[in-house]
SEPA-248253 format. One record per residue: residue number from 1; residue in one letter; x, y, z of N, C-alpha, C in turn. Coordinates in pm, 1 decimal, always signed. Example, Ala and Ser with C-alpha at 12.3 -4.5 7.8 and 13.67 -1.06 7.14 Angstrom:
2
 num residu       nX       nY       nZ      caX      caY      caZ       cX       cY       cZ
   1      A  +1319.0   -569.0   +780.0  +1230.0   -450.0   +780.0  +1320.0   -330.0   +780.0
   2      S  +1285.0   -225.0   +708.0  +1367.0   -106.0   +714.0  +1290.0     +3.0   +787.0
//
This chain:
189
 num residu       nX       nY       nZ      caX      caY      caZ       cX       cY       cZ
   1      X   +240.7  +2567.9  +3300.4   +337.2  +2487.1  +3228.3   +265.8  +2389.4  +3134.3
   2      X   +147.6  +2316.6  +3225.0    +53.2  +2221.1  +3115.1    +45.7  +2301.9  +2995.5
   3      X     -5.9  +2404.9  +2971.8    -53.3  +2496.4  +2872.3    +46.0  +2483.8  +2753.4
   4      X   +120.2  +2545.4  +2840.1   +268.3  +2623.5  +2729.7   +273.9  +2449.6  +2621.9
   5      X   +287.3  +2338.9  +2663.6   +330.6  +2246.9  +2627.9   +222.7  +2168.0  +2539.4
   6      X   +114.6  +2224.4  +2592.3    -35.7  +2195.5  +2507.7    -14.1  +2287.0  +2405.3
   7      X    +58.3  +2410.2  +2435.9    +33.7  +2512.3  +2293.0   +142.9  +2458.3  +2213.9
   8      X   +250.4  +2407.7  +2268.8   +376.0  +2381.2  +2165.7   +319.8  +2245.1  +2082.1
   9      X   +293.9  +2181.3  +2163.7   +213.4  +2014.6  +2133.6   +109.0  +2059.2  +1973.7
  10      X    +10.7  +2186.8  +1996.4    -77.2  +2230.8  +1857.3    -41.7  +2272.4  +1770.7
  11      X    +75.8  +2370.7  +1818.6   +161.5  +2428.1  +1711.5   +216.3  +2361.6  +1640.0
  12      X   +303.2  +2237.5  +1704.9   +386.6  +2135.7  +1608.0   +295.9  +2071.8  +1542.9
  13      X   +191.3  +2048.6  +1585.6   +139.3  +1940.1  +1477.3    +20.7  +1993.1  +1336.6
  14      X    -19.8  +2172.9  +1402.7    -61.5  +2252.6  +1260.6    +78.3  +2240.0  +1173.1
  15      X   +159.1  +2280.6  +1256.8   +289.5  +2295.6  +1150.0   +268.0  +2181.0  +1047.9
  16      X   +238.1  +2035.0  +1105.2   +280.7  +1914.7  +1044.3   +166.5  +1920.8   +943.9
  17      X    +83.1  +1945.9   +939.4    -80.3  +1946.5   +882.4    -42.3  +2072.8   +773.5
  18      X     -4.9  +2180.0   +814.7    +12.0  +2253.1   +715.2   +162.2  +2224.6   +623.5
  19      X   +226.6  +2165.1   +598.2   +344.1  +2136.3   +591.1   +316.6  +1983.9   +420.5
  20      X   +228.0  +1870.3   +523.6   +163.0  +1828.0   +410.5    +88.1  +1812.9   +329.7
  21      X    +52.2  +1754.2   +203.5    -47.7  +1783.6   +126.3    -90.1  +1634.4    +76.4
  22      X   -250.7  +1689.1   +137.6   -308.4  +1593.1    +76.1   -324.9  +1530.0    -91.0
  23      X   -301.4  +1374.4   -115.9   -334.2  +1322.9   -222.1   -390.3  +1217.4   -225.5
  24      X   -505.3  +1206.9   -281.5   -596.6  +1086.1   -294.8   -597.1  +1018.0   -443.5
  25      X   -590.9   +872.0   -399.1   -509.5   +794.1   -508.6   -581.1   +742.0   -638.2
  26      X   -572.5   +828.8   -698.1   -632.3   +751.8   -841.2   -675.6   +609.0   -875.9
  27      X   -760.2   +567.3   -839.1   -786.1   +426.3   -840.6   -738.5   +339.3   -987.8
  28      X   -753.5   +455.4  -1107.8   -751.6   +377.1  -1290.1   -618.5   +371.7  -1315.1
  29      X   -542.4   +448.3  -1215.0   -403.1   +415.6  -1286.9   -317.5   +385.6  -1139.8
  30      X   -346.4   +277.9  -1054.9   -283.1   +253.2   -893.1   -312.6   +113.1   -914.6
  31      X   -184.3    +24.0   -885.2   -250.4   -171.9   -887.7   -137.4   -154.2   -787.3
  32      X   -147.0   -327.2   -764.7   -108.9   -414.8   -676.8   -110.2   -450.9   -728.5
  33      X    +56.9   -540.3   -749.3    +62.4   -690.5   -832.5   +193.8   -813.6   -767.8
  34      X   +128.7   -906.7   -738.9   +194.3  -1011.1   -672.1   +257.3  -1106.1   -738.8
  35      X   +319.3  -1182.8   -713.4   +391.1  -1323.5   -791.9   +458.0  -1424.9   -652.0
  36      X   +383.2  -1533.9   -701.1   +475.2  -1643.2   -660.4   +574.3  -1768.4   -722.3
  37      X   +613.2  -1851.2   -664.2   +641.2  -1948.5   -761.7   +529.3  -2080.7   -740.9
  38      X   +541.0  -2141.8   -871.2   +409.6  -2221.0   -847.5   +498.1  -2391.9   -869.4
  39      X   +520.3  -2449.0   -773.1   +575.5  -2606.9   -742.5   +725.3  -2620.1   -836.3
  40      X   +749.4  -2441.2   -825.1   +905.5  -2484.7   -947.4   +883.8  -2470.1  -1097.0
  41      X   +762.0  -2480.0  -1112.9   +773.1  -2488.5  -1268.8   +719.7  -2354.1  -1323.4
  42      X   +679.9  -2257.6  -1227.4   +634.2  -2104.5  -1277.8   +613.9  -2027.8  -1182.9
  43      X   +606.6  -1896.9  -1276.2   +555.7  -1784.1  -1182.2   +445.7  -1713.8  -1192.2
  44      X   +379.1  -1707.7  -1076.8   +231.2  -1696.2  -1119.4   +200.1  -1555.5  -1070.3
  45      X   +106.4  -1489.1  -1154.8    +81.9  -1347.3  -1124.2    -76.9  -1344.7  -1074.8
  46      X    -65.8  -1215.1   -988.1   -235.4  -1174.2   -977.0   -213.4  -1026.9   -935.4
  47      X   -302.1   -944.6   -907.4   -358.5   -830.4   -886.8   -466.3   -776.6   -850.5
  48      X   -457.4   -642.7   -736.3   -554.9   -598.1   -710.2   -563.7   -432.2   -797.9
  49      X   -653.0   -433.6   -785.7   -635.1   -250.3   -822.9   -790.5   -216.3   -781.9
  50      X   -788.8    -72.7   -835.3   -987.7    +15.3   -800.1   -983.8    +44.9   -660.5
  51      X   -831.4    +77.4   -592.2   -851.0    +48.5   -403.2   -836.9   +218.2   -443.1
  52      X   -867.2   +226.7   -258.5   -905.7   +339.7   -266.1   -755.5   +429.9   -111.0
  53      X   -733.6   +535.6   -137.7   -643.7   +557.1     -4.9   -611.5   +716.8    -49.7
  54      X   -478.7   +767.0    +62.3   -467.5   +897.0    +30.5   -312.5   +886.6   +112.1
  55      X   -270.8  +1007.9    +58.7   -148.9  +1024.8    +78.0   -116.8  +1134.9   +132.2
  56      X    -48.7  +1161.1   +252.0    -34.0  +1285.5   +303.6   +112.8  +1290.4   +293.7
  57      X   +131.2  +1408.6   +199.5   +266.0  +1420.5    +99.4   +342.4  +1540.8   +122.8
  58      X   +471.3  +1528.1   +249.7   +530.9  +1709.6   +275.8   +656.6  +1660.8   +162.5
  59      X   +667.0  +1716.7    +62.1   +799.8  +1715.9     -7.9   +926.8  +1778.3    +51.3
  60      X   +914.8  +1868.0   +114.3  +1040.2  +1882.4   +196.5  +1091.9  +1833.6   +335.9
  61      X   +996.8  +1751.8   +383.2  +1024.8  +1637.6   +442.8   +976.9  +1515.0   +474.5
  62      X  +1015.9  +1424.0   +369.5   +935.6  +1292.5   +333.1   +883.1  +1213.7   +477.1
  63      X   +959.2  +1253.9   +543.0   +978.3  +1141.5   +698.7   +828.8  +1205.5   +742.2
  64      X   +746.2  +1309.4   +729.7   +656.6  +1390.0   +792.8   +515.8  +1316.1   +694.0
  65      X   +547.9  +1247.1   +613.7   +453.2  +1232.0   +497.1   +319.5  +1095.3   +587.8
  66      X   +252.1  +1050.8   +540.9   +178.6   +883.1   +553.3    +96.3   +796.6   +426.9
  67      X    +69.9   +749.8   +427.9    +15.7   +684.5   +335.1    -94.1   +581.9   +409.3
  68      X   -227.2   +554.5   +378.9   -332.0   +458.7   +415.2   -432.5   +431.4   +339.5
  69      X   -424.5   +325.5   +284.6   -524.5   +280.5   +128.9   -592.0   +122.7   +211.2
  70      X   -667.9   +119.0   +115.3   -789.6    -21.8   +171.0   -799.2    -69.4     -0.5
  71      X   -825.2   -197.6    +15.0   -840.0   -267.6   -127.5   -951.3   -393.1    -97.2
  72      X  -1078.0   -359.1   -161.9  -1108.1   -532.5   -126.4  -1072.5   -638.1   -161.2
  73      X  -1030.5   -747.7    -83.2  -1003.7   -810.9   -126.3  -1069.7   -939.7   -229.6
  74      X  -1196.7   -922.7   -256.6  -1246.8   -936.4   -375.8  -1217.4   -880.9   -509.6
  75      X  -1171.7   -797.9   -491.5  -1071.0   -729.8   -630.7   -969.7   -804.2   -687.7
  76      X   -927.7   -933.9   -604.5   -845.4   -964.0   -688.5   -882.3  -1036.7   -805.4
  77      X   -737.9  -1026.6   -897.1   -754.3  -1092.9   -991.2   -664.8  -1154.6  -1060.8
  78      X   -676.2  -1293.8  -1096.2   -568.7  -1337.7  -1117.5   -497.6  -1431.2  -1267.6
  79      X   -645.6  -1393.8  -1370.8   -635.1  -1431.3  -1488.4   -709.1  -1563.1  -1555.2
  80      X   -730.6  -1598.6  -1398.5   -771.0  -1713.7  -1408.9   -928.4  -1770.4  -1319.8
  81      X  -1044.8  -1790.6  -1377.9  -1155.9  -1741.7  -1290.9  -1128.4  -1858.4  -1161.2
  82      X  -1122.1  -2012.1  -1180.5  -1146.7  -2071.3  -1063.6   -993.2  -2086.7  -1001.4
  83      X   -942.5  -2024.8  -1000.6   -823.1  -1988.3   -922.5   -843.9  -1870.0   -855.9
  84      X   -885.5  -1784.5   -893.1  -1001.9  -1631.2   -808.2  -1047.6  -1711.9   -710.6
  85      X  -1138.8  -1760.0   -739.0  -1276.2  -1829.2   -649.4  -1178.7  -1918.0   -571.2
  86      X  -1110.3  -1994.2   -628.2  -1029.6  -2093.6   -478.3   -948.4  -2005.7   -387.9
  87      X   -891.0  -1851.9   -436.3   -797.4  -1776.2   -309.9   -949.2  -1749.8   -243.6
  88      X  -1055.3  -1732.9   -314.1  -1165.8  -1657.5   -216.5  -1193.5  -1713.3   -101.4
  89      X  -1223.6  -1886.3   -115.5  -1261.4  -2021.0    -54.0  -1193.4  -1995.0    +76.8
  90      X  -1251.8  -2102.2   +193.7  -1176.7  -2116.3   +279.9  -1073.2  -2147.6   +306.0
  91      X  -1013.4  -2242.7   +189.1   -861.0  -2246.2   +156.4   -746.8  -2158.5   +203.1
  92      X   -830.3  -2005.3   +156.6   -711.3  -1900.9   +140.5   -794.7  -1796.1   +248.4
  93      X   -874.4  -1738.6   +144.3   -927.2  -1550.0   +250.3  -1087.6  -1586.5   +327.5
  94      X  -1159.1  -1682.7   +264.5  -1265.7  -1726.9   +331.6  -1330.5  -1535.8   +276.8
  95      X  -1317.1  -1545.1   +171.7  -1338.9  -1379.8   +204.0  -1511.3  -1366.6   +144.4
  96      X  -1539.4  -1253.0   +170.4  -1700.3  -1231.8   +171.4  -1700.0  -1039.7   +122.8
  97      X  -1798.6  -1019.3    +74.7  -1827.2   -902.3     +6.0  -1805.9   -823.9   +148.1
  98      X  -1723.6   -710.3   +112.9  -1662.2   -598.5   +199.5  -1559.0   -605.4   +298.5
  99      X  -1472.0   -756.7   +285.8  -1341.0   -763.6   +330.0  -1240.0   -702.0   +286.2
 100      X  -1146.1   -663.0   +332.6  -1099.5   -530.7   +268.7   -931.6   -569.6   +343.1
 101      X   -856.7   -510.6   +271.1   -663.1   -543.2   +259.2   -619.9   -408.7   +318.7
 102      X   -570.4   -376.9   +397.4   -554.6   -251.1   +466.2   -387.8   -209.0   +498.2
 103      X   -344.5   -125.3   +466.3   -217.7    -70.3   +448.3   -222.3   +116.4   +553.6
 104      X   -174.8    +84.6   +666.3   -142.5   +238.8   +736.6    +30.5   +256.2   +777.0
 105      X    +80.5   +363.4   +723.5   +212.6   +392.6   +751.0   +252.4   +411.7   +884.0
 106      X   +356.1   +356.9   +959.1   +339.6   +353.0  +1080.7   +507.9   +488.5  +1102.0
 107      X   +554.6   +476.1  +1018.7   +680.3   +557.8  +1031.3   +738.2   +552.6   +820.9
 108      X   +815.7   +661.2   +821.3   +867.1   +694.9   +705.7  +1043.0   +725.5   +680.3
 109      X  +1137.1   +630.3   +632.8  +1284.0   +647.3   +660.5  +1343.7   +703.4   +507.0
 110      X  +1401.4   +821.2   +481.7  +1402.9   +895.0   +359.5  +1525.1   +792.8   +359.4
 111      X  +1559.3   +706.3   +244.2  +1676.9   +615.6   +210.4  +1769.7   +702.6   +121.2
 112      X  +1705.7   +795.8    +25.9  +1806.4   +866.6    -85.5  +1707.4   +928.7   -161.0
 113      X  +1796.8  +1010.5   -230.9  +1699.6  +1098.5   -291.8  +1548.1  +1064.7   -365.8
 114      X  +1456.5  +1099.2   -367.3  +1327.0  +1028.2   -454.1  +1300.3   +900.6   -344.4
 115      X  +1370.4   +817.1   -257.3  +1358.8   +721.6   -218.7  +1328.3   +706.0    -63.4
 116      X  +1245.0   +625.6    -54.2  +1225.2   +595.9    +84.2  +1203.5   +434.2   +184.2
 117      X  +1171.6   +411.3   +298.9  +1135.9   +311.7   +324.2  +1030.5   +298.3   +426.8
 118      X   +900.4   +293.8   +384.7   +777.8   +273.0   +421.4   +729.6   +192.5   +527.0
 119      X   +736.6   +210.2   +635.0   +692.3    +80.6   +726.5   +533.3   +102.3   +769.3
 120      X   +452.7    +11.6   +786.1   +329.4     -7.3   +814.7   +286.1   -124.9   +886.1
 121      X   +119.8    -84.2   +933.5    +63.4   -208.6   +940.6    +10.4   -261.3   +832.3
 122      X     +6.4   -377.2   +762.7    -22.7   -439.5   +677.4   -158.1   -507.8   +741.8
 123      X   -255.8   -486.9   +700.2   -381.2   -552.0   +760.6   -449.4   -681.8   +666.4
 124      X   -445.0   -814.0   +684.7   -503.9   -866.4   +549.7   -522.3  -1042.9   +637.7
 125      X   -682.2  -1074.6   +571.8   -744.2  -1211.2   +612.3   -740.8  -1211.9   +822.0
 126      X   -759.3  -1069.6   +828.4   -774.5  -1060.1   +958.3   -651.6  -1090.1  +1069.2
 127      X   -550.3  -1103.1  +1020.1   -403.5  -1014.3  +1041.1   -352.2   -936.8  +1027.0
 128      X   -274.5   -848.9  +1127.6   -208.8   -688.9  +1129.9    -57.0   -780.8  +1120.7
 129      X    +54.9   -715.5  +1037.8   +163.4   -758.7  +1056.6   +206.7   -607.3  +1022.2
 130      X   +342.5   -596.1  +1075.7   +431.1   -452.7  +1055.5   +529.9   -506.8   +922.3
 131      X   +507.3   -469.0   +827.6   +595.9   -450.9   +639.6   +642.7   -344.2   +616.5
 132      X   +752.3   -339.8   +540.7   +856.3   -225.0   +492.0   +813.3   -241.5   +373.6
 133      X   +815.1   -162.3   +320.9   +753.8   -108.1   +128.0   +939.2     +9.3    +78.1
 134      X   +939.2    -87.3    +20.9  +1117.1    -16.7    -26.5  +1045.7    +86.3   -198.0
 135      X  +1045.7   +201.2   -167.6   +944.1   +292.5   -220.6  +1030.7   +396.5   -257.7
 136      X   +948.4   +491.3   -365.5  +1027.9   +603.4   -481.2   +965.2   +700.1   -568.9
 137      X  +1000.2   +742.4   -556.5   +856.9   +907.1   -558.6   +944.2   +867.2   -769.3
 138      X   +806.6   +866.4   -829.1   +910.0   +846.5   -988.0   +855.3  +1000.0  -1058.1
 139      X   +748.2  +1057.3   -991.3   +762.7  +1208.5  -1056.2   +627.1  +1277.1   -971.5
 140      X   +626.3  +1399.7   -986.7   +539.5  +1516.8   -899.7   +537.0  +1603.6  -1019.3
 141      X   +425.7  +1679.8   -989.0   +423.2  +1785.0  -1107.0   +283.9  +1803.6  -1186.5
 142      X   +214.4  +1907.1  -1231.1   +100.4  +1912.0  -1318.2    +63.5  +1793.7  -1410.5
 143      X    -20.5  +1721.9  -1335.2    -77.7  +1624.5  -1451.1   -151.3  +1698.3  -1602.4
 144      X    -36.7  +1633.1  -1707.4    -56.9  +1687.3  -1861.8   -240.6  +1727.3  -1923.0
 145      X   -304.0  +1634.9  -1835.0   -473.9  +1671.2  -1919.7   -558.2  +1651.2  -1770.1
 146      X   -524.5  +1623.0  -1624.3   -610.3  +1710.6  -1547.7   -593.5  +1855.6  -1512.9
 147      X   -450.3  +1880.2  -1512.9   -378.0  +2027.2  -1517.2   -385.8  +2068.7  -1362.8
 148      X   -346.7  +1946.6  -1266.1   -371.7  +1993.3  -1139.3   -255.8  +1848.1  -1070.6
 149      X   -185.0  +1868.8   -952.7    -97.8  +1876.7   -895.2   -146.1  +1697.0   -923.7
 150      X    -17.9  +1627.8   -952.3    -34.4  +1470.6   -901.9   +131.1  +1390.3   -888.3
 151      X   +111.4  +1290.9   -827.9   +238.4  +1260.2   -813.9   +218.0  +1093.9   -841.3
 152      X   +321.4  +1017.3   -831.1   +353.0   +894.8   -888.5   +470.9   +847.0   -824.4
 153      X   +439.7   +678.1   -719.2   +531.5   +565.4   -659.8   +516.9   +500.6   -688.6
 154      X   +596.4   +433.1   -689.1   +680.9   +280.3   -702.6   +657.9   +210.1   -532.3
 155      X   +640.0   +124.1   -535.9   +717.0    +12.5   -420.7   +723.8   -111.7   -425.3
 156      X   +773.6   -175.8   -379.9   +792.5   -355.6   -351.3   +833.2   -372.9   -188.8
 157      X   +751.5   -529.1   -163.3   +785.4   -568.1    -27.7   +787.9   -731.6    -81.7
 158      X   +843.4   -829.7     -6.0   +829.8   -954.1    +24.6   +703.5   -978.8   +160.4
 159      X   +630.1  -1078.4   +125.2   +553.1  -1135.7   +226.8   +539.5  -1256.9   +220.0
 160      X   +558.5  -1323.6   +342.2   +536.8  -1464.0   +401.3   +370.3  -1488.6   +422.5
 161      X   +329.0  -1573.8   +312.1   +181.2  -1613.8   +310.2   +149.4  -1634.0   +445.1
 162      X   +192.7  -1710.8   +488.8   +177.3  -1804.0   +611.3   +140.0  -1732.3   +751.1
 163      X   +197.0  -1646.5   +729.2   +204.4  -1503.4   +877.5    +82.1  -1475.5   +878.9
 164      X    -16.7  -1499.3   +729.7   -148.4  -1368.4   +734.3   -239.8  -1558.9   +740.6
 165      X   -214.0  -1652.2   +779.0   -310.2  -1752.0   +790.3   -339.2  -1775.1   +636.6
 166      X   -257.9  -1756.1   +530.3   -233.8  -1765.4   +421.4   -172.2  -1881.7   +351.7
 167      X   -134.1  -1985.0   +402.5    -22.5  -2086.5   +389.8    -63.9  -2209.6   +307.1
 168      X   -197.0  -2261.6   +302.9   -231.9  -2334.8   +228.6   -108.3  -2392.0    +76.1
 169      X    -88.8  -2520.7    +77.7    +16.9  -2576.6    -47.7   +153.2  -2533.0    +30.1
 170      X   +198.8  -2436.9   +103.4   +358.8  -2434.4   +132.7   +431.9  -2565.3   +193.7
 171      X   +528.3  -2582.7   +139.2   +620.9  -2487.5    +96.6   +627.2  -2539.9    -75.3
 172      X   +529.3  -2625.9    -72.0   +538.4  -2665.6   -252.4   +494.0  -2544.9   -334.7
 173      X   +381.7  -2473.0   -329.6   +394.0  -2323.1   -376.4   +440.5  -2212.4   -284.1
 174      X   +536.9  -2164.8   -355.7   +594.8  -2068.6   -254.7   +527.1  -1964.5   -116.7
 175      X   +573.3  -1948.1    -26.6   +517.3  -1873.0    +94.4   +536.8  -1772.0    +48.5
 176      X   +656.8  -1726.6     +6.8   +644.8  -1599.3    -10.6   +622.4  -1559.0   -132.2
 177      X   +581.6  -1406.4    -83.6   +495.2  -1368.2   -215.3   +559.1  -1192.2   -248.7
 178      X   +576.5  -1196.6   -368.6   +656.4  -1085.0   -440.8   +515.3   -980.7   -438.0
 179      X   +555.8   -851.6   -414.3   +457.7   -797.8   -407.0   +539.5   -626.5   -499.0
 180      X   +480.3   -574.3   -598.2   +507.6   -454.2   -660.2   +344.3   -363.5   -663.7
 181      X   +416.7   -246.0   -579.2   +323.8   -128.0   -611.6   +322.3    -17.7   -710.4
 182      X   +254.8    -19.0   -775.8   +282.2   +164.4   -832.5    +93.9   +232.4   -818.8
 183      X   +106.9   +358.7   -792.5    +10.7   +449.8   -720.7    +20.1   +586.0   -823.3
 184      X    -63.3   +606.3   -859.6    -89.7   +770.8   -889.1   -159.7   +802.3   -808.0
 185      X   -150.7   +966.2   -759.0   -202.3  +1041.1   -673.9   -211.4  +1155.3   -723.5
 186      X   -356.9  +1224.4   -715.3   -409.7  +1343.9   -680.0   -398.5  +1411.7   -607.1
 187      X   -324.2  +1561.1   -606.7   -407.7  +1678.1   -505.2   -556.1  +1667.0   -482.6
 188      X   -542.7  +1662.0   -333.7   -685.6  +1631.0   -306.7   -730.7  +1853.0   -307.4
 189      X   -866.6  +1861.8   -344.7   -901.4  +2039.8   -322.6   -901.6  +2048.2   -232.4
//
């Protein structure tokens, strides 16, 4: 009986393996871009991008799919050099060469067509928190001048600075923080 249930247990999950397809994410055309409000009188932008992740992509059933990318968090950038250097400071990430922003899909809820809702661990300044990414497949299909399979999302989440030991200035600059994704992805060979 162990067996039979060990063989059904391999079977389902080649099925799942053969079912999706790998895509690894174009780093030149994939950002991260955040906004807060800054004491009322603005909204302030920054960004990461150059991260690196992959996408395991079944189109006929999104719920079967995952997603897990890493970004250092030295990548960011925010337009402004000593405003960089103060999120770096102990202030904010205390961060140091090869700290890294970590995103693993923990479950996948197909919302509507093209659309989904992404839940993960969100890994960042040495906090795991569980985030929903409200997400949208915006096209699949032969990329025009690599001529090989790529696809393209959208997402946005809200995050509470404060949760990731992030909180520094709240609630005079906003805690929370607007967060928009978009990702190109490769067929990986």
């Amino acid at each position: 009986m162990k067996s039979l249930i060990l063989a059904a247990a391999l079977a389902s999950s080649a099925t799942f393996a053969a079912a999706a397809d790998k895509y690894v994410l174009d780093s030149s055309h994939s950002q991260v871009v955040f906004s807060y409000n800054h004491l009322g009188f603005s909204t302030t932008y920054g960004m990461f991008s150059g991260f690196e992740g992959e996408i395991m992509f079944d189109q006929d059933d999104a719920a079967n799919s995952s997603v897990n990318v890493s970004m250092p968090v030295m990548s960011m950038f925010t337009g402004w050099e000593k405003r960089d250097g103060h999120f770096m400071s102990d202030d904010f990430f205390g961060a140091a060469e090869g700290d890294m922003v970590t995103f693993s899909s923990t479950s996948i809820e197909v919302t509507g067509e093209g659309t989904a809702n992404i839940t993960g661990d969100l890994t960042m300044n040495g906090v795991t928190k569980s985030v929903v990414l409200e997400s949208k497949l915006n096209q699949k299909g032969d990329h025009p001048m690599a001529g090989k399979p790529w696809a393209g999302f959208d997402g946005t989440t809200t995050l509470v600075r404060s949760e990731f030991g992030l909180g520094k200035f709240a609630p005079f600059v906003s805690d929370e923080v607007q967060v928009m994704i978009s990702v190109e992805a490769m067929k990986a060979e």
